[in-house]
N, C-alpha and C positions, 0 to 999 in steps of 0.2 A: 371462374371462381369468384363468386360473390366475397367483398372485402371484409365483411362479417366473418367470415367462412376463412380467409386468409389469416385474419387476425389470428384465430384459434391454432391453426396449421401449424404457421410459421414465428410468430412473434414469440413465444414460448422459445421451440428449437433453434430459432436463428440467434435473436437479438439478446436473449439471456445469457446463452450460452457463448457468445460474441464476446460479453462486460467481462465474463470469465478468462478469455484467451486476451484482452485489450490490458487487463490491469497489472500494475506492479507494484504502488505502494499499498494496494489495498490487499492483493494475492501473495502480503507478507505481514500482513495482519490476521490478529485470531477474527473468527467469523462464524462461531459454532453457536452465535445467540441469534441469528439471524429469524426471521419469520415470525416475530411477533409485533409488528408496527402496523398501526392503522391510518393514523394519520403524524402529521408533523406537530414536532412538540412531545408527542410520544417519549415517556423513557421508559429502557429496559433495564430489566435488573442483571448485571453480567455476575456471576457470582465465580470465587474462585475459594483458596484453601490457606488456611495459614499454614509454618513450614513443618513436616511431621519430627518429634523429638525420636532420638535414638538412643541406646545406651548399650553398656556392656552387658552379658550374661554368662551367669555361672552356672553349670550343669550340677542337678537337682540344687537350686536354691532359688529363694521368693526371688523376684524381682526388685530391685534396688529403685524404681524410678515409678511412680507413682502414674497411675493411667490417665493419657491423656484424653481430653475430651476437645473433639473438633466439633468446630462453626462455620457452617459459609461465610466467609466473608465477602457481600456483596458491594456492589455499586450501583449505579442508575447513570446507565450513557443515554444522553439528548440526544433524542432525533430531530436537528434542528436544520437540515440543509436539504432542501426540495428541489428541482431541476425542473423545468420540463421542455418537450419538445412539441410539434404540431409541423405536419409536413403534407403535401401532397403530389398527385401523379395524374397531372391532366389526361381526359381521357385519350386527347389526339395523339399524345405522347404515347401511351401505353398500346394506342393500335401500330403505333411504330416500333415501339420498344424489342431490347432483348428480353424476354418472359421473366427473366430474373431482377429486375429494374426495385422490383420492392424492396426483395432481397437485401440489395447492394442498400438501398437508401437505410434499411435497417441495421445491416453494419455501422453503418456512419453515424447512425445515430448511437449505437453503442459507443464508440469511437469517440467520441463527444461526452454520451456520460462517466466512462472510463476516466478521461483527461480530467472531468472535474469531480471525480472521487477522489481519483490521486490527489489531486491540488489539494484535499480538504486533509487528506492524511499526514501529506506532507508541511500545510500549515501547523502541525501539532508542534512545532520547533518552537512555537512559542511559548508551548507550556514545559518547555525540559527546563528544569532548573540548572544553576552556575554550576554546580555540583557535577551534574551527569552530563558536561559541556566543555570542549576541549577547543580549543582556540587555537590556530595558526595561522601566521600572515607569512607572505614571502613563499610560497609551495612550490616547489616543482618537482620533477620526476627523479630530480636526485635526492631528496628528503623524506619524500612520500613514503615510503615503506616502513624509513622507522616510524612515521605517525600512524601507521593502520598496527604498526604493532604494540605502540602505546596504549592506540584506542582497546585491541585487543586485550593486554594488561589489565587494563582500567574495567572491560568486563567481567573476564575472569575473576579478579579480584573483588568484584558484586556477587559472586557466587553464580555467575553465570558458569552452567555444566560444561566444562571442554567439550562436549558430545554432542550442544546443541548445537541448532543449524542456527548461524548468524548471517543477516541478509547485512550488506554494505551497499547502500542506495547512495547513487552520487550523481552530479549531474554532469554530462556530456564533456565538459571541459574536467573536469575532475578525473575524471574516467580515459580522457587521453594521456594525464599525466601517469596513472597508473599503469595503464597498455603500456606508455614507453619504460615504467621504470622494471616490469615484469620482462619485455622482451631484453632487457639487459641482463637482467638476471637467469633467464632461462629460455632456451629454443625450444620448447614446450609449450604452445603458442595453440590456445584454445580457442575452437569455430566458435564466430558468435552466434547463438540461438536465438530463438523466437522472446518475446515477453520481457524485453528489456534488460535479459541476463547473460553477460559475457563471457565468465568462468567464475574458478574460483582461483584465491590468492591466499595462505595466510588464516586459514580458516573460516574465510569469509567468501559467502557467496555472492558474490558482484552483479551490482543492475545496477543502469542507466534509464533516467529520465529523463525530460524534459521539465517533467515538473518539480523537481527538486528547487526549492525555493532560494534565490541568489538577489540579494538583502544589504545595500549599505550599513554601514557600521557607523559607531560613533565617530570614528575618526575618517569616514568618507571614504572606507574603503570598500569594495565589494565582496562580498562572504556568501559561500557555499554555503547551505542547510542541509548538510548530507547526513543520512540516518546509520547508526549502527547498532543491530536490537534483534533480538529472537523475535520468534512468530508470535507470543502471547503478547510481549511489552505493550502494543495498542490493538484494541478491541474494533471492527467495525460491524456496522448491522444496518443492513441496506430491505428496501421493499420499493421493488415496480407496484406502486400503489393504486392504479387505475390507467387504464388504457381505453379509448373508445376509437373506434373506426367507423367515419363518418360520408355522408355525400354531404359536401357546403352549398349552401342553397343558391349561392349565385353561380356555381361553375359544377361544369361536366369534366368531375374527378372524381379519386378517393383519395381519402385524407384517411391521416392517423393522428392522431393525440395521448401524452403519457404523460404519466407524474412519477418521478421518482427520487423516493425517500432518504436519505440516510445521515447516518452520523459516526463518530468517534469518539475515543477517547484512550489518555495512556491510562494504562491497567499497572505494570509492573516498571515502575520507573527506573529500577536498577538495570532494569537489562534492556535499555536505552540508553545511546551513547548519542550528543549532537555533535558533531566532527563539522566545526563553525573553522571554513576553509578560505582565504585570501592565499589567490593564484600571482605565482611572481608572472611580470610581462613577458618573461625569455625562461629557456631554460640555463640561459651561459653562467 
């Protein structure tokens, strides 16, 4: 198979499809403006709705509440974060290879730009205001639960819907204290699944990252950036913007080269919680 010919094949149904099974803070992000970036620098317009009024009604009588009229309320998310890779597959190698050698190299590249979507997502901790930001120092697995049920409080009471699905992104140490203070509480003890999601707790559905950003403080201490937020709170819009499959004119290979596009931004600030987490050293 000609690498031209490969490209087309497989680079579509492997590696696309790949970002999709690789990602988690980005596969808890809305994503429904996608496909309209050209290049980097690009902004899209993400548009959403202001909240519809309600009111009473009296059988055969006018209407007491005057008609509303809606606007989109839009935005413009930067596409400001470009990646790229460039790889190749000598040919001596490929007359040895397992037939799937591309393949596998094409994963990894997903694997790769997955990690640094997330990381881009996840740096949005810096735009959460004091507001939508809850602070604890000293954490362990005996405390933890009343804080995920504060943080819960503190969304619902934004008017976030009891119904919606809320993702609790934390990172791997955070996420141990959790596991321990759930298995105390319940022998109901959830298989962990693919895509960085362990169960759920408390109305929250739980993932584990790596990339979850962990941040000295002002007072020198280290701090969790774990997310607590519905699927609309941040917006992202991604584009594999150019791909060429090449032969390098000094070596007997094929090569691949990619560009890819994307960016963020929070949409719905209320229903974004930053859960800013300092782990005690013990649980004693």
């Amino acid at each position: 198979m000609a690498i031209n010919d490969f490209l087309t094949t497989v680079w579509s149904t492997t590696l696309l499809k790949q970002l999709d099974k690789e990602y988690i803070g980005v596969k808890n992000c809305s994503r429904e403006f996608e496909g309209e970036i050209k290049n980097q620098g690009d902004r899209v317009k993400v548009c959403g709705i202001q909240p519809i009024n309600v009111f009473e009604y009296t059988k055969n009588t006018d209407f007491n509440s005057t008609l509303q009229t809606l606007s989109s309320e839009s935005q413009m998310l930067l596409v400001d974060q470009a990646t790229a890779f460039n790889f190749q597959i000598d040919d001596v190698d490929k007359a040895q290879q397992n037939p799937k050698l591309m393949q596998y190299a094409m994963k990894e590249a997903a694997n790769a730009l997955a990690n640094k979507a997330d990381s881009h997502v996840f740096s949005r901790h810096a735009d959460v205001t004091s507001g939508n930001t809850i602070t604890k120092t000293n954490v362990k697995s005996g405390n933890i639960i009343d804080i995920l049920l504060e943080t819960r409080e503190r969304l619902l009471t934004s008017n976030v819907s009891p119904n919606s699905n809320i993702a609790l992104e934390v990172s791997p140490a955070v996420g141990a204290k959790i596991a321990k203070a759930k298995i105390l509480l319940s022998t109901n003890n959830d298989t962990e699944l693919s895509n960085g999601y362990v169960g759920s707790l408390l109305g929250f559905d739980i993932y584990i990252s790596n990339n979850v950003v962990i941040k000295n403080g002002t007072d020198g201490k280290a701090y969790h950036k774990c997310f607590a937020r519905t699927k609309r709170s941040i917006a992202f819009v991604e584009q594999v913007n150019s791909i060429e499959a090449y032969r390098p004119e000094k070596r007997f290979a094929d090569a691949v080269k990619g560009l890819y596009l994307y960016g963020s931004k929070i949409m719905y600030a209320n229903e974004l919680i930053l859960l800013d987490v300092n782990l005690a050293a013990t649980d004693d």
